[in-house]
C-alpha positions, 0 to 999 in steps of 0.5 A: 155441874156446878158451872152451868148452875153458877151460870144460870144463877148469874144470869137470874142475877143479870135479869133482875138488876137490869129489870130493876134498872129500867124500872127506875128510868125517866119516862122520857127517856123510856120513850126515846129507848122504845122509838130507837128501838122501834126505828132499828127493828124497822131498819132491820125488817126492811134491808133490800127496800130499794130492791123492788125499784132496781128490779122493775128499772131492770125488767123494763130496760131489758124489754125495752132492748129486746124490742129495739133489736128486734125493730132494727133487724134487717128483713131478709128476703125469701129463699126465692126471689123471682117467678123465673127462679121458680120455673127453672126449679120445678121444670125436669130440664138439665139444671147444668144448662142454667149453670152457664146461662151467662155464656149462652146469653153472650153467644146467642149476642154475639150470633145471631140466629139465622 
């Protein structure tokens, strides 16, 4: 036990010959001890300031972006694209006619229809 009291009675000894110090300062040198003070505790309090602009420069620019690529896009057509397709779609006729619509279309050229 005798440690921790030869340690608090050092520290009280500390105490007392550094407040004994300051007591005798020059008041201007007190003065220019209290602003450097002031300054680093600013300092201190105050570490990601230039946080808050980066942020906003960040947000602005994504948006910005997220614009642009949505103007750029190509407009797609729809999954119809005639009137024609339309009715071949919704009439009940065999669907493997219109499969090869080309070949009659070059017989009906090629022979026409007495």
């Amino acid at each position: 036990m005798s440690t921790d009291a030869d340690e608090k009675s050092f520290i009280i000894a500390s105490k007392t010959v550094l407040d004994e110090s300051v007591r005798e300062l020059d008041a201007g040198v007190a003065t220019r001890l209290r602003q450097a003070r002031y300054r680093a505790l600013d300092v201190k309090s105050k570490p990601f300031r230039w946080l808050v602009p980066a942020s906003g420069f960040a947000a602005v620019s994504v948006a910005v972006l997220a614009v642009a690529l949505w103007l750029t896009q190509p407009s797609r057509p729809g999954p119809v694209q005639g009137v024609e397709d339309l009715e071949i779609l919704s009439s009940g006729e065999n669907l493997e006619l219109f499969d090869d619509l080309e070949f009659y279309h070059w017989l009906a050229v090629q022979s026409p229809a007495s």
